[in-house]
Backbone bond lengths (Angstrom), bond angles and torsions (degrees), N, CA, C in turn:
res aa  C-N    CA-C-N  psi(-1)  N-CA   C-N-CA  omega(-1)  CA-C   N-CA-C  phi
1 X - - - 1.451 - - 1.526 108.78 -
2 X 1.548 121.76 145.30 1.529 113.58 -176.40 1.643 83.18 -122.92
3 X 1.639 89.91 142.26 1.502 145.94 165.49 1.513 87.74 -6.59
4 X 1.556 113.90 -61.48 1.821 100.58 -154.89 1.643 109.08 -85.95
5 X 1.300 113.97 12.24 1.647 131.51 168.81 1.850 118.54 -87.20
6 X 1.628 101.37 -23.22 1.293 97.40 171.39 1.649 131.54 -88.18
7 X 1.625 125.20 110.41 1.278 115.63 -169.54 1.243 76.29 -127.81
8 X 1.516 96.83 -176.38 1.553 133.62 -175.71 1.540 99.91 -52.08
9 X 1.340 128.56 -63.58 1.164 144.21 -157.45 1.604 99.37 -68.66
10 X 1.679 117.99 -38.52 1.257 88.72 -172.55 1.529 106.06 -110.67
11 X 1.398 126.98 29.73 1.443 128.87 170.62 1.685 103.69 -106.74
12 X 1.605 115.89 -15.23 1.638 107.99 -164.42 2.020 90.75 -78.58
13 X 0.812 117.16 -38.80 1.970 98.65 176.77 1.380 120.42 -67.62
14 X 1.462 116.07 -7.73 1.967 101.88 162.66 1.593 112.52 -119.52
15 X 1.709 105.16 54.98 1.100 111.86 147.06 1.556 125.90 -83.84
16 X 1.480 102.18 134.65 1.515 103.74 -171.17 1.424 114.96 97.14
17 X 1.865 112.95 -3.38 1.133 119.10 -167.26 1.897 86.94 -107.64
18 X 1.275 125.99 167.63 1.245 158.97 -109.99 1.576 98.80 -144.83
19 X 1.248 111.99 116.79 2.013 116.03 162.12 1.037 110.25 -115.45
20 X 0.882 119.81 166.71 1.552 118.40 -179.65 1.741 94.05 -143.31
21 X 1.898 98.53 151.34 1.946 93.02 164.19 1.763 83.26 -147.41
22 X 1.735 91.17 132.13 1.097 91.09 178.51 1.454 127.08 -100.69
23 X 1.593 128.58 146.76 1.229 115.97 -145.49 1.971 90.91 -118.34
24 X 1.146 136.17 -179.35 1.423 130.21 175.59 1.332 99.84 -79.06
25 X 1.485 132.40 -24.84 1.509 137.27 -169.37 1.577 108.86 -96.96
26 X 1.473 109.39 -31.57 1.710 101.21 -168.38 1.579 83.55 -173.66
27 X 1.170 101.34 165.27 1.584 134.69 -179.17 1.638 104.47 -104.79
28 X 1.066 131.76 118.87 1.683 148.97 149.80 1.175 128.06 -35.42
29 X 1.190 162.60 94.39 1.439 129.61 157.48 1.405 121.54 -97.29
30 X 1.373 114.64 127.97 1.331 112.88 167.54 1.919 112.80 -105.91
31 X 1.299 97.47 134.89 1.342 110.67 -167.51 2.110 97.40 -90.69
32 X 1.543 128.03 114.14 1.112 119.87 165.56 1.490 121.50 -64.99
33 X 1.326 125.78 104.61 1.494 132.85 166.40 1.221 131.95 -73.26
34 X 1.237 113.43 -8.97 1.496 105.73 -155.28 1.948 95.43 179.58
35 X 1.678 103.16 137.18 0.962 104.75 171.64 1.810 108.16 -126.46
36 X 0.911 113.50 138.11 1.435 113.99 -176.05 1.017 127.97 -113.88
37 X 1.803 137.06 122.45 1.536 118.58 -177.19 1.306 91.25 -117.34
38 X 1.663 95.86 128.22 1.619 129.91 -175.27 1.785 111.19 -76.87
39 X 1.473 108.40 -48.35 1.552 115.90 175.34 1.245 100.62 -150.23
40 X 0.740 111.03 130.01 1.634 121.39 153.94 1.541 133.81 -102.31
41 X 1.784 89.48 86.27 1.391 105.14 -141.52 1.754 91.27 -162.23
42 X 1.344 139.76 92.46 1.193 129.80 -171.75 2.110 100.70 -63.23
43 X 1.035 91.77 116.84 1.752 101.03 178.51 1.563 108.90 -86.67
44 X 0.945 104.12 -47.74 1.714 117.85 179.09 1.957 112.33 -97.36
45 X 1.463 85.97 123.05 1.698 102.02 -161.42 1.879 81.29 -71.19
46 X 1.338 114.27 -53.52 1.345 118.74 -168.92 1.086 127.85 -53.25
47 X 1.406 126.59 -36.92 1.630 154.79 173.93 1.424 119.99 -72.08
48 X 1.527 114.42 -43.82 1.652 145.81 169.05 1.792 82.84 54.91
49 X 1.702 124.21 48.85 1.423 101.39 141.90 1.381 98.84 -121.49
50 X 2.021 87.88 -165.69 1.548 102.27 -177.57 1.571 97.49 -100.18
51 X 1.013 109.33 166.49 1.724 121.80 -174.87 1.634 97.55 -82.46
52 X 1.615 96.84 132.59 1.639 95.75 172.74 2.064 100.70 -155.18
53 X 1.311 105.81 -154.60 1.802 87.76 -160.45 1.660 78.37 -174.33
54 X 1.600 116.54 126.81 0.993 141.09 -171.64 1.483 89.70 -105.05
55 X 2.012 97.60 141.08 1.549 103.89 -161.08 2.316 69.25 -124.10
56 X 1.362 88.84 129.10 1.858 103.93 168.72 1.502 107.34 -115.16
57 X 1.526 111.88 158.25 1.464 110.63 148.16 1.408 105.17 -152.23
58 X 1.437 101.72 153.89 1.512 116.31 -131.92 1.976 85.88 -124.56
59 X 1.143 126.63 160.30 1.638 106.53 146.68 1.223 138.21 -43.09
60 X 1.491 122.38 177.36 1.276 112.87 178.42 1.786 121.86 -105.87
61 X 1.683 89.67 1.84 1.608 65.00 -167.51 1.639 101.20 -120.67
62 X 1.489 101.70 32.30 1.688 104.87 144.41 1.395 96.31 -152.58
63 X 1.894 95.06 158.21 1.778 119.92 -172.75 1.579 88.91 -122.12
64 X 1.153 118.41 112.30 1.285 139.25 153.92 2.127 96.77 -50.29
65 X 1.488 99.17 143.86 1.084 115.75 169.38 1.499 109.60 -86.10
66 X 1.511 111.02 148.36 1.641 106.76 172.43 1.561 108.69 -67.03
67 X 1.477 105.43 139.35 1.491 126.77 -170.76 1.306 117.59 173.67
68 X 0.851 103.08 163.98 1.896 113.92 151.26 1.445 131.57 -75.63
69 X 0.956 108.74 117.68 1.567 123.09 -173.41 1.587 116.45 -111.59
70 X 1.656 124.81 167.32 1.859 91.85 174.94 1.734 90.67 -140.91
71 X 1.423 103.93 118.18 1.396 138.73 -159.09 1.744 113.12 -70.60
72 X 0.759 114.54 86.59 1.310 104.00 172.22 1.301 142.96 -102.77
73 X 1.793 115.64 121.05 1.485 131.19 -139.72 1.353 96.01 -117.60
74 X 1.490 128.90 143.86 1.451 133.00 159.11 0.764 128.30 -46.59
75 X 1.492 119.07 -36.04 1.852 124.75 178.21 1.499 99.46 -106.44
76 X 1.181 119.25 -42.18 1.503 123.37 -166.22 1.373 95.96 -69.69
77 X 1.405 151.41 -45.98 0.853 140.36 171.29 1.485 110.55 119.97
78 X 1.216 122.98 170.83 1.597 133.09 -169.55 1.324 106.38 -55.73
79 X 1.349 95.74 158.07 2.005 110.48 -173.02 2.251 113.55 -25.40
80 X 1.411 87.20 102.08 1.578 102.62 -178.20 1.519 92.24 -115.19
81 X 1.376 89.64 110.78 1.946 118.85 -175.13 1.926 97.83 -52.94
82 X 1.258 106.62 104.42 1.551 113.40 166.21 1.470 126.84 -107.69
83 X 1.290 161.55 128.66 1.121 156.47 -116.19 1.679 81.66 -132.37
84 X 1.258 113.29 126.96 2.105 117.00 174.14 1.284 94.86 -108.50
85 X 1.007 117.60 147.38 1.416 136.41 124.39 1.525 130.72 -104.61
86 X 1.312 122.22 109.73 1.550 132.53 159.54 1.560 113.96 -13.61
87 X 0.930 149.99 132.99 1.507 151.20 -178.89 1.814 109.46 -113.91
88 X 1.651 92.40 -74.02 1.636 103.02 179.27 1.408 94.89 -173.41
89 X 1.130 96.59 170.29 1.665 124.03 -161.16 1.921 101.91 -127.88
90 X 1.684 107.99 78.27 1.310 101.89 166.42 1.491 122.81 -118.19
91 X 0.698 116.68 -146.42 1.686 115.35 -147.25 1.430 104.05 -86.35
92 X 1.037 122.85 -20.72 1.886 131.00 160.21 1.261 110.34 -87.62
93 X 1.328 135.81 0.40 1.725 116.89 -159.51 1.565 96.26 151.74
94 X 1.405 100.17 143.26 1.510 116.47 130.40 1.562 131.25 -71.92
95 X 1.586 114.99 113.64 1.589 112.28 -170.91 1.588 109.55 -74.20
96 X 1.019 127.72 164.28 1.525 120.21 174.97 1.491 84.00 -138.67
97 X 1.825 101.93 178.40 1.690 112.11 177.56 1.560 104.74 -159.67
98 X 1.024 124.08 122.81 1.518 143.24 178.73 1.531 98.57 -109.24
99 X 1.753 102.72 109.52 1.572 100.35 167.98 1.453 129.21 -104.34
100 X 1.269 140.55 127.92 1.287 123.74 -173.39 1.447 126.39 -101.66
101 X 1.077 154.92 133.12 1.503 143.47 -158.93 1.798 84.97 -129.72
């Protein structure tokens, strides 16, 4: 799937669904929890979505650094470059957050 295909509407049905990034040592999973709409307000004439911010949780006993990673989903399809941010580190997971404008 490319970048200007992901909106609110079509990331809110694989919540609860599973990413994976695979590393040369081990494979990742981040579990999607949460989908968030930020404005609902198309900001980008080019993009024509609304701004929203993917809520992940990852294991606990590694914190991915903020970066780009490339996500790979069963339906969504092979590693689709997502930008993380680290959230917090509690007792179920490390949260991450992908925002989209």
């Amino acid at each position: 799937m490319d970048l200007k295909e992901l909106t609110y509407e079509t990331m809110l049905p694989h919540v609860g669904s599973t990413f994976r990034i695979e590393f040369a040592d081990r494979t990742l999973e981040l579990e999607l929890v949460r989908v968030d709409m930020l404005r609902e307000k198309h900001t980008s004439k080019r993009l024509n979505r609304d701004s929203f911010a993917l809520i992940f949780r990852g294991p606990n006993d590694v914190m991915l650094r903020q970066g780009t990673y490339p996500l790979d989903h069963a339906i969504l399809g092979p590693k689709v470059p997502i930008f993380i941010v680290p959230l917090a580190r509690e007792e179920e997971g490390v949260h991450y957050e992908a925002i989209f404008t």
